[in-house]
N, C-alpha and C positions, 0 to 999 in steps of 0.2 A: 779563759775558762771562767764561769758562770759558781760563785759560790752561794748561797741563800741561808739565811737564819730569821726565823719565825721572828715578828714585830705585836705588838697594837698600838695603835693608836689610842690616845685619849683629849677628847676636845671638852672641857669645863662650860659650863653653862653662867653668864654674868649677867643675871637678870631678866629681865624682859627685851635685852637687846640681842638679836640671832648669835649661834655661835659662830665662829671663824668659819666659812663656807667658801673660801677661792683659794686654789692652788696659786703659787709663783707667777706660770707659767701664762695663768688665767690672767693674773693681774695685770701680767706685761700687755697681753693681747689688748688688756680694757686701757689703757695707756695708749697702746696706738693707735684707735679708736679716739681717745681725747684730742690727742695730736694733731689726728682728721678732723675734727672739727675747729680748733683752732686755727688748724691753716683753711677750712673752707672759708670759713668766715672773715678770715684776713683780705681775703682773694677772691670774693663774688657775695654781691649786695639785694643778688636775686633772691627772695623769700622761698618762691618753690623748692628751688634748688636746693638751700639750706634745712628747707624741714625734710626731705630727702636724706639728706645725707645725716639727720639726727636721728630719722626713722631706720633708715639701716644700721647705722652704729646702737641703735639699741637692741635692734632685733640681732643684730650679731652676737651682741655680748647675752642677751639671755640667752640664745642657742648656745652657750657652753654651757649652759646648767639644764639637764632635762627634766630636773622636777623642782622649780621654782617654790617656795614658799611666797605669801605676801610681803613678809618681813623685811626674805630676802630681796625680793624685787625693792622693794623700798629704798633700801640699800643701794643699790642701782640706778634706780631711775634717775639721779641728778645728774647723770652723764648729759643727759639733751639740754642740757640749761647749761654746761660749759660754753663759752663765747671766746674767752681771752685765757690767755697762759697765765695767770692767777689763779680764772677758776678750774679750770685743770688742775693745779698744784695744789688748790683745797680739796677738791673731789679725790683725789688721789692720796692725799694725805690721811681722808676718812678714811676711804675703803682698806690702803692700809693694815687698821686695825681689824681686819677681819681674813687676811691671810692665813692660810693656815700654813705653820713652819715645818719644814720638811722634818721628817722621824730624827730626835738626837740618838745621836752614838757616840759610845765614849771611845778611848781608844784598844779596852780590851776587846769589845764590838768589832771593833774594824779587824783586829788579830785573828777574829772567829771568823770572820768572812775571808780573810786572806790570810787561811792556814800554813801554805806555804812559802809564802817570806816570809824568813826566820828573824830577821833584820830591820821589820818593816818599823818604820819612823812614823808615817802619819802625817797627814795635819796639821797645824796648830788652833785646834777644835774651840779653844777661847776667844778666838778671833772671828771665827764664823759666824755670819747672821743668818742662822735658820730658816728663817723668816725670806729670805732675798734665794731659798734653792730651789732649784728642782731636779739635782743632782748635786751631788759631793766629787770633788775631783783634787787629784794633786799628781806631782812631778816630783819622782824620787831618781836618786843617780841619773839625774840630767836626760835618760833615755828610758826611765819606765812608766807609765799614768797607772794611776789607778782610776777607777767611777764606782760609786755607790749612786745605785738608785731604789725607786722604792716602786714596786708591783705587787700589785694586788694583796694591798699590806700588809707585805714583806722588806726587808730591806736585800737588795740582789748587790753583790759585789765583781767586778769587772777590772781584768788588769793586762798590759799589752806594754808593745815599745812604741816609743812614741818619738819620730824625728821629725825636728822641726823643718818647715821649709823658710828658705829668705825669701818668699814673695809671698803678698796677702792672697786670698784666697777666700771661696764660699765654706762655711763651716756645714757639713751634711746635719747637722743636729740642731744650730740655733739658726740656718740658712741667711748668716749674715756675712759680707765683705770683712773677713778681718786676718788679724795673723793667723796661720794654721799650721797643724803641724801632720804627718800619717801617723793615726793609731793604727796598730796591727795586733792582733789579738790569735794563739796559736788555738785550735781546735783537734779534736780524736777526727782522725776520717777512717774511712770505710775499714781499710785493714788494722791488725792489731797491734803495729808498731807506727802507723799511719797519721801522720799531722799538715793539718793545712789553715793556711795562714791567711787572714782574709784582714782587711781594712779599709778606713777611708779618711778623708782630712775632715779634722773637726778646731774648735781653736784652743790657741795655745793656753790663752788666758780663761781658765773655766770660771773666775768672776764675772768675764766681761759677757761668756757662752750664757750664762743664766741670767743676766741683766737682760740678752737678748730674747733665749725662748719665749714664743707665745702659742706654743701646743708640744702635748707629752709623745704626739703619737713619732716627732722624727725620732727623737729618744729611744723610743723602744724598735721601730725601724730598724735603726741603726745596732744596737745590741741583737737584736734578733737575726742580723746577720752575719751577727761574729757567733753565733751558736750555731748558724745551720752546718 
């Protein structure tokens, strides 16, 4: 079941330098992109080739933003001058600061969106890097998940059972080989006593799920099919 409670956002302005303008989600993508080039350039001494693969990897990553500033692109542009896993890890290290952290919530937050567990525990919210989400997840009595995410800024809350499996698996959400487990989430159907129960395997570790995502839309995919 699908709970919602009104958000805003607020992003501070520090100067003459842009404000936080890339999702999580984004950053990861701009990370595998770095990666590409690293390895191209380890593995082919062809020039063509490699301005290729710089002109893609740039025009990919401004295609996640549809209305670019100069600033921003500014921001960006040092991707095609990564050559070695140093300059990757300084480029990455800048843009960084320019992530913008998924919405905080405290733990009365989370009680408002998950009105009905009466019991609900939580997080340990002081441990979380904001900055590193693009959902909130956690494993309460070993068989329940919760997921907070954030639509159309709002923050939407999401909870189901969740069993693990003993073999790795593709995560539907971060589409990575790793542990997984079935969420299953129960919904209203058609009749008025009527419940049906739909899921998929996502992973167990939602650290390691959001280290991985590099686009929001499996995410809402994914939820949007435990609503229908």
């Amino acid at each position: 079941m699908i709970h919602v409670k009104e958000t805003s956002s607020n992003q501070g302005n520090t100067g003459d330098r842009p404000d936080a303008f890339i999702r999580n989600d984004q950053f990861n993508f701009i990370k595998g992109q770095a990666e590409i080039l690293v390895n191209g350039m380890a593995t082919s001494s062809d020039a063509e080739v490699l301005s290729v693969l710089r002109h893609l990897a740039q025009e990919k990553v401004f295609g996640l933003f549809p209305s670019l500033n100069e600033e921003q692109k500014a921001v960006l542009q040092p991707l095609t001058a990564v050559k070695e896993t140093a300059d990757a890890k300084a480029y990455l290290e800048q843009l960084a600061t320019y992530v913008v952290p998924f919405q905080n919530v405290a733990d009365q937050g989370l009680k408002k969106l998950f009105p009905k567990a009466k019991k609900l525990r939580g997080p340990k919210l002081d441990t979380v890097d904001f900055n590193k989400l693009s959902y909130l997840g956690w494993i309460e009595s070993s068989t329940l998940m919760y997921l907070v995410l954030e639509k159309d800024g709002r923050l939407e809350g999401l909870h189901g059972s969740f069993n693990r499996s003993a073999k790795h698996g593709i995560c539907s959400i971060c589409m990575r080989h790793s542990q997984v487990g079935l969420f299953t989430a129960k919904t209203k159907g058609s009749g008025q006593d009527n419940f049906v129960k739909r899921g998929n395997y996502i992973c167990q570790d939602n650290e390691t799920c959001n280290r991985n995502i590099d686009t929001l839309e499996r995410l809402h995919k994914f939820v949007e099919l435990l609503q229908k």
